[in-house]
N, C-alpha and C positions, 0 to 999 in steps of 0.2 A: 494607124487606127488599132492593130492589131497589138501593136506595143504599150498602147494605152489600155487597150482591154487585159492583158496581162500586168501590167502595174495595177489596175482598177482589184483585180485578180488575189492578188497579191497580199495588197492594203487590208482586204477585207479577211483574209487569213490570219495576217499576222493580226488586224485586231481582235478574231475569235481568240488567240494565243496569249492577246493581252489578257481579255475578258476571263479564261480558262486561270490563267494563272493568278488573276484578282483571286480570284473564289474559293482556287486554293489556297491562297496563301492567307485569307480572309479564314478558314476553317481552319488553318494549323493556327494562328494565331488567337482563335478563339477558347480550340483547347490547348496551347499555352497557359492562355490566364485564367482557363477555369484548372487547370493544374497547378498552377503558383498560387492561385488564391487558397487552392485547399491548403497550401504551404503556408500560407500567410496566417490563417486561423489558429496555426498551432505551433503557431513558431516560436509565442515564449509565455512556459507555464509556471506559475508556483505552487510548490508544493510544501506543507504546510505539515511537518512530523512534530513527536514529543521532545525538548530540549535534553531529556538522558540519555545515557550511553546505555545500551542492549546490545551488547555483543553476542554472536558475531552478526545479528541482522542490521542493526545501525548504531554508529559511535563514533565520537571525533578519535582520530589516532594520528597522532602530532600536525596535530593542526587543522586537519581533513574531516569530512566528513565522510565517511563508508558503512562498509557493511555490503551482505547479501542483498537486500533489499536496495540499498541506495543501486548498487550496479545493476541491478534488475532492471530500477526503473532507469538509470541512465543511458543503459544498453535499449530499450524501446523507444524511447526518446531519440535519441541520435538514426536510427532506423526511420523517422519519421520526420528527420530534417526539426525538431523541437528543441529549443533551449532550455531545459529548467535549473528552476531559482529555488533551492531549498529553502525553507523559514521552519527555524525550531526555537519553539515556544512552550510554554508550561502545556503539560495535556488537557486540561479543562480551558483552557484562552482558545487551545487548537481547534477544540472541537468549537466554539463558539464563532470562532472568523471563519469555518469552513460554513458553519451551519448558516450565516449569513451570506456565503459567497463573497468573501471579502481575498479568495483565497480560490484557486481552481479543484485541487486537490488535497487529500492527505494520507500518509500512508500509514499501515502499518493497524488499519481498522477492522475488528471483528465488526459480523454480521448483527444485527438487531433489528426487527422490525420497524420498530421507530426512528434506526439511523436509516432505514431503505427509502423513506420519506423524504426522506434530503439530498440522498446521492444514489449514485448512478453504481451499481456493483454488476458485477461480471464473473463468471466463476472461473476465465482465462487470466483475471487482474490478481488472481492466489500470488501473494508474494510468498508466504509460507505459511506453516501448519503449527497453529500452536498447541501445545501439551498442558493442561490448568494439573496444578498438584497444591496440596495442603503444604505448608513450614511447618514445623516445630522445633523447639529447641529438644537439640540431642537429646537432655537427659531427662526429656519428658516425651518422647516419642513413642513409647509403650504405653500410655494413658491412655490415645486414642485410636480406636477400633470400629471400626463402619464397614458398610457393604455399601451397595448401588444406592441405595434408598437413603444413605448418610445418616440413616438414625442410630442413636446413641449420642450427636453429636450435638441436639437441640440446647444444650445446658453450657455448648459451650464459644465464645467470644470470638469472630472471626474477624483478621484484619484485612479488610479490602480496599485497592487504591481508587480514592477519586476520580468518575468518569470512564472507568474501564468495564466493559460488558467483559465477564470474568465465563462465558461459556453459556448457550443458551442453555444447558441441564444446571449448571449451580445457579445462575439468574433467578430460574425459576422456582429453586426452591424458598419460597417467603418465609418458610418458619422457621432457619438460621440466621441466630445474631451475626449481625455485622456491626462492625462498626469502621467509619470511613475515616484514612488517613489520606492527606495530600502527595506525599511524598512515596515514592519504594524503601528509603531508608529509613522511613518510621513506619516501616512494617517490621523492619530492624530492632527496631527502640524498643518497640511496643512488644514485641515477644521476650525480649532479653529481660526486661521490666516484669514481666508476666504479668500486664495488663492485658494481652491477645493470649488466648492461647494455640490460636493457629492462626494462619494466615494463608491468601491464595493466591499465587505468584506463575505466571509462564514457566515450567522447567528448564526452556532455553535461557530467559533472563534469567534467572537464581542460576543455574551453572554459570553465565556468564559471571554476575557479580561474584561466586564463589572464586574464581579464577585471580580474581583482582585482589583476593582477600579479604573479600566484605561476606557477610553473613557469617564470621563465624563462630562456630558452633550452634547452627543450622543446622534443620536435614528437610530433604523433603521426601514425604509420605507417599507411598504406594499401596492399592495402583492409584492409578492420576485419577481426573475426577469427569474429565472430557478432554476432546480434542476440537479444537475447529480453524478455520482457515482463517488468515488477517490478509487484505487487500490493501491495494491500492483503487481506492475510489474517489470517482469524481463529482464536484458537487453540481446539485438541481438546482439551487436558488440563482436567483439572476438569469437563468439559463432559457430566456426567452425562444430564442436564434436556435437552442439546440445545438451549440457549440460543443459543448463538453461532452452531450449524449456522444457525438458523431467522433470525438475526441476517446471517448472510452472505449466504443467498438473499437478505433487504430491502433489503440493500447492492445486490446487482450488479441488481437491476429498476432501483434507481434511477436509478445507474451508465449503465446501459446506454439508460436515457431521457433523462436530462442527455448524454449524448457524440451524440445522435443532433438534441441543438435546437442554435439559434443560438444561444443563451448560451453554451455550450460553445466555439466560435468564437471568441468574444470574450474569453474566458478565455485559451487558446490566443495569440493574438494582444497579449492585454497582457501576457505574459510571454516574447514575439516566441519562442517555442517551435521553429517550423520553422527559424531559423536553427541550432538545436543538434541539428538532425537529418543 
């Protein structure tokens, strides 16, 4: 009897041991897959830049696709178990598949009111800082003389590229001609021609093109006209679920960890960056 009551003893133990170990093992495998699912959301994004070369932030180089920018974001991505799928495309198509959510991301976006309406911006998603400057050609580069206020220069033809917010301070001034070309190399044309007589160009891109040996006999004007930051932002449309909001907070932690270590430096440095500042 007694041996029975010790077996009886027993049984009911080791079923509490079962029961104990269901419930853990029922809890770690719950947050398992709510850990893998957050994996699974972001596991493969496309990102959706302008098909030109802007060296050193993006540019194919034999073959590749790079740049400061591109390893930015590849470095966040990879931190975050995320595969991205570059797509480069003319810059006005870009903005339009982004602006539809045909496309998760795109990089390399100044800020505008009207693009905040569509995506998702972060002040951690800074891929870098751009510099706005006038062109001219050389040997008209003493013609034009401005201050903050840019008057003096109401009289005269400015070429600006299709689709690109050129700074919120020159946006906003309405009472400078523009006139809009498709391309950056008929910002080219169009000055050489002296059909523009200036033009408003990133100083990083125009150093870069100058390097390659395009623009020249160029220069660009100082001082610059503004500065401001180009992101990588996420888009709102389609974004029912709130994927991509939840997608751009993971971005800019990363972001904002990678720009604060020494790898970051080194990054910076083999793309010699501060000389295009």
């Amino acid at each position: 009897m007694r041996v029975f009551s010790l077996i009886q003893i027993w049984l009911q133990r080791f079923s509490c041991l079962i029961i104990l170990f269901s419930a853990s093992y029922s809890f770690s495998a719950e947050n398992q897959v709510s850990y893998s699912s957050n994996l699974q959301v972001t596991e493969t994004l496309t990102v959706v830049r302008g098909i030109g070369n802007y060296p050193p932030l993006e540019m194919v180089k034999d073959g590749q696709l790079t740049g400061l920018h591109i390893d930015m974001i590849k470095h966040a991505a990879h931190q975050l178990g995320i595969e991205i799928e570059f797509i480069s495309l003319p810059w006005t198509r870009a903005i339009k598949e982004f602006s539809a959510g045909n496309v998760d991301a795109i990089s390399y976006l100044g800020y505008t009111p009207e693009r905040s309406e569509i995506a998702y911006y972060h002040d951690d998603n800074v891929l870098s800082d751009t510099k706005w400057v006038f062109l001219a050609l050389e040997e008209r580069a003493h013609e034009f003389k401005y201050d903050r206020t840019l008057s003096g220069l109401e009289n005269s033809v400015i070429g600006v590229q299709k689709g690109y917010s050129h700074g919120k301070y020159f946006d906003s001034m309405k009472h400078l001609k523009r006139d809009v070309v498709t391309h950056e190399f008929d910002i080219e044309i169009m000055l050489k021609e002296k059909r523009h007589d200036l033009a408003m160009m990133s100083y990083q891109e125009f150093l870069g093109f100058k390097e390659r040996g395009d623009f020249k006999g160029i220069v660009a004007l100082f001082p610059e006209i503004d500065s401001d930051p180009q992101y990588i932002v996420f888009s709102r449309a389609q974004d029912e679920s709130g994927r991509l909001k939840r997608i751009s907070q993971l971005f800019a932690d990363q972001m904002r960890l990678f720009k604060s270590s020494r790898d970051y430096d080194v990054l910076l440095k083999s793309y010699d960056f501060y000389r295009y500042q």
